[in-house]
C-alpha positions in Angstrom: 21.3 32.9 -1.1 19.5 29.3 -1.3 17.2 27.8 -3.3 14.5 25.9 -1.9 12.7 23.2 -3.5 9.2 23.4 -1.9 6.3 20.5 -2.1 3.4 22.6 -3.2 1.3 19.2 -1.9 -1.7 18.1 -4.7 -3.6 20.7 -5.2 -5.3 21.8 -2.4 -3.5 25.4 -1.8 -4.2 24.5 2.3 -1.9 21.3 1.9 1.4 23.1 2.1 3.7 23.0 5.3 4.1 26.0 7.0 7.8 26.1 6.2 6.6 26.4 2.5 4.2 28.7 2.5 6.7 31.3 4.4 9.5 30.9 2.1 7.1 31.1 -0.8 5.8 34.7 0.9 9.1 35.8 1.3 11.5 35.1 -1.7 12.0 37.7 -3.7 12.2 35.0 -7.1 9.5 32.3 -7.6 9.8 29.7 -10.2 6.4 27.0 -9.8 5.9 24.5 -12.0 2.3 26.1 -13.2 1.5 22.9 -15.2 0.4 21.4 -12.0 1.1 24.1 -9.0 -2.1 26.2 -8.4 -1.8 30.1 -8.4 -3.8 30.0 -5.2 -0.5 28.4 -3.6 1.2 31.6 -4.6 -1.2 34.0 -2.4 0.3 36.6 0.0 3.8 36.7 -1.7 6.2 40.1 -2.4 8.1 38.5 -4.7 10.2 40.8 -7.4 10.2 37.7 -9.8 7.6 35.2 -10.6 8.0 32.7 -13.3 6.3 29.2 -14.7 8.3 26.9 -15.4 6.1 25.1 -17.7 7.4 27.5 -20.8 10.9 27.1 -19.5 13.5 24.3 -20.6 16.1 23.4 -17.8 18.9 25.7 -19.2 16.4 28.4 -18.6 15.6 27.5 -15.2 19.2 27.1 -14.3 19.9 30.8 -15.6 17.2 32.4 -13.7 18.5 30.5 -10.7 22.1 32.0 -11.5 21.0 35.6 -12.1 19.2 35.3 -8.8 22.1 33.7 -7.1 24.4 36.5 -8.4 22.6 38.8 -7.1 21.8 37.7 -3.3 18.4 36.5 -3.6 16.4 33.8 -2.3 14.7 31.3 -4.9 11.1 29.2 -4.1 11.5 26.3 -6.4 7.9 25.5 -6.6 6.7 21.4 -7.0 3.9 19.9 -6.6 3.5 17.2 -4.5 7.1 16.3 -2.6 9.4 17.3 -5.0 11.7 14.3 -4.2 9.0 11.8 -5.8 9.0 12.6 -9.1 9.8 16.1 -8.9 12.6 16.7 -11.5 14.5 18.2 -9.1 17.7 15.8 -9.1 18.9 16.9 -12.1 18.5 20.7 -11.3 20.2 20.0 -8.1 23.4 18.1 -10.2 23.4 21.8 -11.7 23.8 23.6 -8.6 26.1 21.4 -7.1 28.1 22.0 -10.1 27.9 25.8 -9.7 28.1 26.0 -6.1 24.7 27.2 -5.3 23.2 26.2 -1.9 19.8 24.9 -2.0 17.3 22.9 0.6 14.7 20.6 -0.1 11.0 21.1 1.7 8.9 17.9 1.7 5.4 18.3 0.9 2.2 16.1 0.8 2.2 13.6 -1.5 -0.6 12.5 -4.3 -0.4 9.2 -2.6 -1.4 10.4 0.5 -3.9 12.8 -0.7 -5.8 9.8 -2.4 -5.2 7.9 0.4 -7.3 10.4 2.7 -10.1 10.9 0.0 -10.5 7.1 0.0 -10.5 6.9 3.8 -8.0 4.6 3.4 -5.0 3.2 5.5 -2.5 2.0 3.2 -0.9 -0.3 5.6 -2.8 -3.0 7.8 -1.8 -5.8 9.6 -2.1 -8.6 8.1 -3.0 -7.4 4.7 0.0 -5.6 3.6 2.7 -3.6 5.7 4.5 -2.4 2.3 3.6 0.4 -0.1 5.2 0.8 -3.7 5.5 4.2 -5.6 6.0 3.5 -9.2 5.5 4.7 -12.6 4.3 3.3 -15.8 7.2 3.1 -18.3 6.6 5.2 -21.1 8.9 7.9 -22.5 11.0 7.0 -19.4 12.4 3.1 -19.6 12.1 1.3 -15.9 15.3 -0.1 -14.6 15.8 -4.0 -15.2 13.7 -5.8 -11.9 11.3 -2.6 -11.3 8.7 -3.4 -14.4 5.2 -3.7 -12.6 4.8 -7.2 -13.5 7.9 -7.5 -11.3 7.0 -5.4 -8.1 3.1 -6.9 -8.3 5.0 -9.8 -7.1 5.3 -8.9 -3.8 1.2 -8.4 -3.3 2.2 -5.0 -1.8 0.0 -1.9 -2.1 1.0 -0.1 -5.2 0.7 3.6 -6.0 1.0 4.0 -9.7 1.8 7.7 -11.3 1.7 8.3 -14.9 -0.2 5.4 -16.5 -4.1 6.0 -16.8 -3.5 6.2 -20.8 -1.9 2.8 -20.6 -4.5 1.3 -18.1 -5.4 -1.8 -20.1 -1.7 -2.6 -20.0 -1.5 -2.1 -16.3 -3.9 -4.4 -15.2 -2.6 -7.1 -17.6 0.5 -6.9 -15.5 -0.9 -6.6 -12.3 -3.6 -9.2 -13.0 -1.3 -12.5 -12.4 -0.3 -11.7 -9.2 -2.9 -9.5 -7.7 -5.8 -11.4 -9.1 -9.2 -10.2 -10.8 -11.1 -9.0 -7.7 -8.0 -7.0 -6.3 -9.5 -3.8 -5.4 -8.1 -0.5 -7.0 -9.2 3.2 -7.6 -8.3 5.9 -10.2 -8.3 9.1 -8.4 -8.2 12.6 -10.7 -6.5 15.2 -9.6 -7.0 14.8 -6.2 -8.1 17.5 -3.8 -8.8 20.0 -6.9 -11.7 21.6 -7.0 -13.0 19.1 -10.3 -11.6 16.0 -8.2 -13.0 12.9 -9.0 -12.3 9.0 -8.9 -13.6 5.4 -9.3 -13.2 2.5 -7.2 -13.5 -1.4 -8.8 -11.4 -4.4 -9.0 -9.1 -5.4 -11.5 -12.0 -6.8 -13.7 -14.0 -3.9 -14.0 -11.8 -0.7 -13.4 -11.1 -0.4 -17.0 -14.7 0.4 -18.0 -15.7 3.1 -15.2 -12.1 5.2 -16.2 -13.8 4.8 -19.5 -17.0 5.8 -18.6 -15.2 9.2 -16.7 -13.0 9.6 -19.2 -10.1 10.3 -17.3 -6.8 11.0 -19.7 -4.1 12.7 -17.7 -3.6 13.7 -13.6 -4.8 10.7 -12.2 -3.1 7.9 -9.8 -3.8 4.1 -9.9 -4.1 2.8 -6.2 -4.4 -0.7 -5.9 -4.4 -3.2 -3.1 -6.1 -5.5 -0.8 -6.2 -2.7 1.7 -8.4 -1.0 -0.2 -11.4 -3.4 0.2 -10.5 -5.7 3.2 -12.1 -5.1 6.6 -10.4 -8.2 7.4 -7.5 -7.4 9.7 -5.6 -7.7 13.1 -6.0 -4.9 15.5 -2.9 -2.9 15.9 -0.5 -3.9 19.0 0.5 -0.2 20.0 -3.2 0.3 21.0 -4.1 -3.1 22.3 -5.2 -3.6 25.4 -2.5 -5.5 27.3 0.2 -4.1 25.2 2.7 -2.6 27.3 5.2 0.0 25.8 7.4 3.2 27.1 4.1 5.1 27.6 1.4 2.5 28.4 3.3 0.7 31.2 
């Protein structure tokens, strides 16, 4: 018996690895986090159990997870996203450690990367920024001392922000030192959804087009350099002249 921790991806039912989509077809337990897993993601299973966690606290999951363990069954733990990046998971995974319960983790498709593609965007060019931060807005949750965003926005890196479109004005006062007013960034919502939508701007004027879309909840803050600048050195793996292992 194992449980496995899959990465439902964003939304987009198609944007689940293969290895996911099998296991989720053939465990005989589900538990998916239906606050943010589509039921489309769920197609084509035989499962004897199906549950959302949404209406479940974590000493509930745990005892479905035992009851299925004690009896020999296989458990999809259903995420969206990658359930390492903000997935909950670590602290179902200190349980089953604790009770002896194998478990695997399958990555999936991140919300970065999902806004990332409906941007057309590389979030890494030469010259502009070879870094990429995934952060939070502190809310309920305190950040550790050194990773506030006024702190990381020091490094000019692009930024991925989760959590924090109801605290935008906030955001950008912190990001505004250090990144400067016409900083490029997008609010994407709920990216790769069937009601997806987003807004692109500069620190200046983001603020007002959220507004305008009224976007509350489900949404990630991208911002960047790389999300404006055509700017930028070509690439050595594909220059010509550039010799490597396969280009001689």
């Amino acid at each position: 018996m194992t449980v496995y921790f899959i990465g439902a991806g964003p939304g987009d039912p198609e944007l689940i690895t293969v290895k996911g989509q099998r296991l989720i077809r053939s465990c005989p337990v589900i538990i998916y986090a239906g606050s943010l897993v589509p039921a489309a993601v769920l197609e084509g299973h035989r499962a004897e159990q199906v549950v959302n966690s949404a209406e479940l606290h974590l000493e509930q999951i745990i005892e479905l997870i035992k009851t299925a363990h004690a009896n020999g069954q296989d458990v999809a733990r259903v995420h969206s996203g990658d359930p390492s990046l903000y997935g909950a998971i670590g602290e179902q995974i200190r349980y089953l450690r604790e009770l002896d319960i194998p478990f695997e983790i399958i990555p999936g498709v991140t919300a970065t990367a999902a806004c990332a593609a409906l941007l057309g965007a590389e979030l890494t060019l030469p010259d502009v920024s070879q870094s990429v931060i995934l952060t939070r807005y502190a809310d309920k949750t305190a950040m550790p001392a050194g990773e506030e965003l006024g702190s990381l926005a020091q490094h000019g890196a692009t930024m991925a922000i989760h959590l924090g479109v109801n605290h935008l004005e906030k955001i950008l006062a912190e990001l505004l030192p250090h990144y400067g007013a016409d900083c490029p960034i997008a609010v994407i919502h709920r990216a790769t959804w069937p009601d997806q939508d987003w807004v692109v701007g500069t620190l200046a004027d983001i603020a007002g087009k959220v507004q305008a879309k009224g976007f509350r909840r489900t949404a990630l803050i991208l911002v960047g350099r790389v999300l404006g600048s055509d700017h930028f050195s070509e690439s050595s793996l594909y220059r010509a002249g550039h010799a490597h292992l396969y280009r001689p």
